[in-house]
N, C-alpha and C positions, 0 to 999 in steps of 0.2 A: 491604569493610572488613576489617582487619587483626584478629585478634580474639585477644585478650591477656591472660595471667591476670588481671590489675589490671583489666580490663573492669568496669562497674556495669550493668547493662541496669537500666532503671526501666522497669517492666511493668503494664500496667491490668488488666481483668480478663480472664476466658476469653472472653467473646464484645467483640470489641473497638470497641461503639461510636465517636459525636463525643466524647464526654466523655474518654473512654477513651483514646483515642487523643490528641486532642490535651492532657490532662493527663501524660502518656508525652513526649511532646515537648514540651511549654512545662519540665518538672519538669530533664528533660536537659540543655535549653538553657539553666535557672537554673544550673544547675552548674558548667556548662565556662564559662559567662559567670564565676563566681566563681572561676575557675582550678582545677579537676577535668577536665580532659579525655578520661579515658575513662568518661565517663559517655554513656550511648546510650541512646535509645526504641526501644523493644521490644513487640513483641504477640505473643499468644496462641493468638488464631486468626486468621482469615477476619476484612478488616474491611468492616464495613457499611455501605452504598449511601451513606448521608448523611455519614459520613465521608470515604469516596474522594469525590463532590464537592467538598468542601472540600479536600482534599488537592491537586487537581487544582487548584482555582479559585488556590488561594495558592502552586502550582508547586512543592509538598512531596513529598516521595516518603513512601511509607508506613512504618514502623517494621519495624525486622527482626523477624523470625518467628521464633520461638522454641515448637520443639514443646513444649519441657522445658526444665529447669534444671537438668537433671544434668549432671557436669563428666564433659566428653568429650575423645577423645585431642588432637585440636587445641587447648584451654584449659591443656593444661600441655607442650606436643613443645617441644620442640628443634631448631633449624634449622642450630646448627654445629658437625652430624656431620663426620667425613671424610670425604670420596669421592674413590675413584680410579678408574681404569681398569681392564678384567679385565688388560690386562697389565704395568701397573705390579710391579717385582719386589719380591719379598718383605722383601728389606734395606729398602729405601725407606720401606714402609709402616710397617715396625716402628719404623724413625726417627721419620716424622712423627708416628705415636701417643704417642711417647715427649717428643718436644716441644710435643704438643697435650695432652697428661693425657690422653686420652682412650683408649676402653675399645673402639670396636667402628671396623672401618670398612668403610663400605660400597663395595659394587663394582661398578662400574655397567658395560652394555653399551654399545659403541657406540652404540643410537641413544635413550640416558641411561633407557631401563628398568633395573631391580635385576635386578643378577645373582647376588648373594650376601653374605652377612659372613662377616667374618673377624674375630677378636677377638685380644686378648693373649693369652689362653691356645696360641690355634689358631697363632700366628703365634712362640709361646717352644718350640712342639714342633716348627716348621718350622727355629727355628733349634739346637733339637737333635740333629734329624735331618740337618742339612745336614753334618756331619763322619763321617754314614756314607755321604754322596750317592756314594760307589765303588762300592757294593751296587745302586745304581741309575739305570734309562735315564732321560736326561734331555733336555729340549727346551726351547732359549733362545735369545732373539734376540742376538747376537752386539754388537747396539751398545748392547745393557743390560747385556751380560756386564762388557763394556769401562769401563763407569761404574761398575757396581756394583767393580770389580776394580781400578780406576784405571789401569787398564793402555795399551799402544800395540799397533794394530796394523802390523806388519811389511807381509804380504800377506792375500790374503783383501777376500770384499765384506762392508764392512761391514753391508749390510740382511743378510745371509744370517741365517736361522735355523740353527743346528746342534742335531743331536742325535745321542745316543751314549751311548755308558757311560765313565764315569767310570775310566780306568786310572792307577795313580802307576807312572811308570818307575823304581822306586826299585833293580833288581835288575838283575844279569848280563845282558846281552845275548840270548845262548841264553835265559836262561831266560823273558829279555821275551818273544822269539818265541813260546814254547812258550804263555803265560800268552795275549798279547795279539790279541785282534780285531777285523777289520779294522772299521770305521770308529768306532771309539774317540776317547775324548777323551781326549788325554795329559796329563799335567801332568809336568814334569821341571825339573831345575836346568842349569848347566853341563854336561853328560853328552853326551859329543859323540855318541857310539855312539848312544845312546836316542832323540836329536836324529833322527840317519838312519833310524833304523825308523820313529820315529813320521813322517816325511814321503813316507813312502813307502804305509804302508796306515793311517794314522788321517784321521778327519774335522776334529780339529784340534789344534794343539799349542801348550800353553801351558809358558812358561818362566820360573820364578820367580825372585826373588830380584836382578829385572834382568838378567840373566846373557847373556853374547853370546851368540850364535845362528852356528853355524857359517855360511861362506857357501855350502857347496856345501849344506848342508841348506837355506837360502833359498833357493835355486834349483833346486831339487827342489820344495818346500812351491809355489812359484810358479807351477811351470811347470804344475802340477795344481789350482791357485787354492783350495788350503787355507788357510784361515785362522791366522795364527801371533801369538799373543800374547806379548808380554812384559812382566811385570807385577811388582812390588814384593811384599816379604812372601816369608813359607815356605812350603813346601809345604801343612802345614796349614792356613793362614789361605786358599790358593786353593783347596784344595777344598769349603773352607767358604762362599768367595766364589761359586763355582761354582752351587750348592747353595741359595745365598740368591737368584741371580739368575735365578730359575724364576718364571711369571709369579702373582700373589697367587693367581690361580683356581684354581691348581692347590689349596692347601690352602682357598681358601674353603668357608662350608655353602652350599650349592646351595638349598636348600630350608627357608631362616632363617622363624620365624614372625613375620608384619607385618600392622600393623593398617590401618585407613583412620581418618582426620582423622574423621569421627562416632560412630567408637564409642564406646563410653562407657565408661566409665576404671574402672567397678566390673566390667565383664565383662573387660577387662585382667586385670585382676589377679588373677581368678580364673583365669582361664588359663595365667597367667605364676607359680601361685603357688611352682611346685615345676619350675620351669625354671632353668638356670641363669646368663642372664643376666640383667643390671640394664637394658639399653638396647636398643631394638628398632626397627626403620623403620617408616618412617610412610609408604606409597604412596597415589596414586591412583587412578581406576579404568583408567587406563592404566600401573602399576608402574609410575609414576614415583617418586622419590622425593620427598618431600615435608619433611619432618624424621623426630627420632626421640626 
């Protein structure tokens, strides 16, 4: 049974005789007979020998068990969290939060245990950080680069994963050399020069602004099966694309606090009282997720 804030349990006393019990059921079924249908029988405890005959004899099942009446995490969760993959990228999720109103989303592992949250917050610093992603090694699946980026690939396997550091060819040839190492991720414009370096020792080159692609550098990039992007937008906006298309795990908490569907919502909140989110997962005893 589906159990719902709006629920009524109608409950007999602690030890749940015939009376008991069946006053618990006949009072439920007046109910929902009157159109109230979350009205349900309920007991107490353990029911008694003359009761389960009867139970048995008239093919009833017995009233749900109810240790308590206190309101626990399952009587108030949430079932439409977000979840995505640990390697759904970062752009994506921020999107869908932003068109879902929602505050947290969770991250589940391949085989749908919780791997993490990620929140607004966690996810407005990731795209803060994505326009200094030149400062740092990064590692991306190459046909999420390509979506996140709206971009085409030239050459290159799309399943490949690449990783690298983030170089802009923005400067003199020489002086690329001297700056640039080898398996780099370039990003460049029109720049035929910086074109032929970067196809010679980077891991992949990205060229903005749409801009053609020399063809003896295509033939080079090819003939070593590096991946070559050609993508829309400035420079800035693909290192930022770059940047955002790193997979969510990377900025999720690993080690989010989550409760189980029985706890009880007064020891929540004492827990929760000086934490700083508002919404939290709800697993099983297998980290599934459940709601939140």
């Amino acid at each position: 049974m589906r159990i719902l804030r709006q629920t009524v349990y109608v409950v007999g006393h602690k030890n749940p005789d015939t009376d008991s019990v069946c006053s618990a059921l006949g009072y439920a079924a007046l109910k929902r007979g009157l159109g109230f249908p979350d009205y349900f029988a309920a007991r107490a405890g353990v029911v008694g020998t003359e009761a389960r005959f009867l139970l048995r004899r008239f093919g009833l099942d017995a009233p749900l068990y109810l240790p308590d009446v206190k309101t626990k995490v399952q009587d108030v969760m949430k079932t439409d969290l977000l979840s995505v993959p640990m390697d759904a990228p970062i752009k994506q999720v921020y999107h869908r939060l932003q068109e879902t109103h929602g505050k947290l989303a969770v991250i589940q592992r391949p085989d749908g245990s919780l791997g993490g949250i990620v929140t607004n917050s966690d996810l407005a610093m990731a795209f803060m950080g994505a326009v200094e992603s030149d400062q740092h090694y990064l590692r991306f699946s190459l046909r999420t680069l390509l979506d996140v980026m709206q971009g085409t690939l030239l050459c290159g396997d799309i399943d490949a994963v690449v990783s690298g550091q983030i170089f802009i060819a923005a400067m003199s040839p020489p002086t690329m050399k001297r700056f640039l190492q080898p398996g780099a991720i370039i990003i460049t414009g029109d720049r035929t020069e910086a074109q032929k370096i970067a196809a010679e020792v980077s891991a992949c080159l990205i060229i903005t602004g749409n801009a053609k692609i020399d063809p003896e550098v295509l033939a080079i990039a090819s003939q070593r099966n590096m991946p070559v992007i050609v993508a829309p937008g400035d420079t800035y906006m693909a290192v930022r694309n770059v940047g955002l298309s790193r997979a969510v795990s990377d900025v999720m908490n690993q080690e989010p606090i989550v409760f189980a569907p029985e706890d009880l919502l007064s020891d929540v909140i004492k827990q929760t009282r000086e934490a700083r989110h508002r919404v939290y997962p709800v697993v099983n005893e297998k980290s599934r997720m459940v709601a939140g």
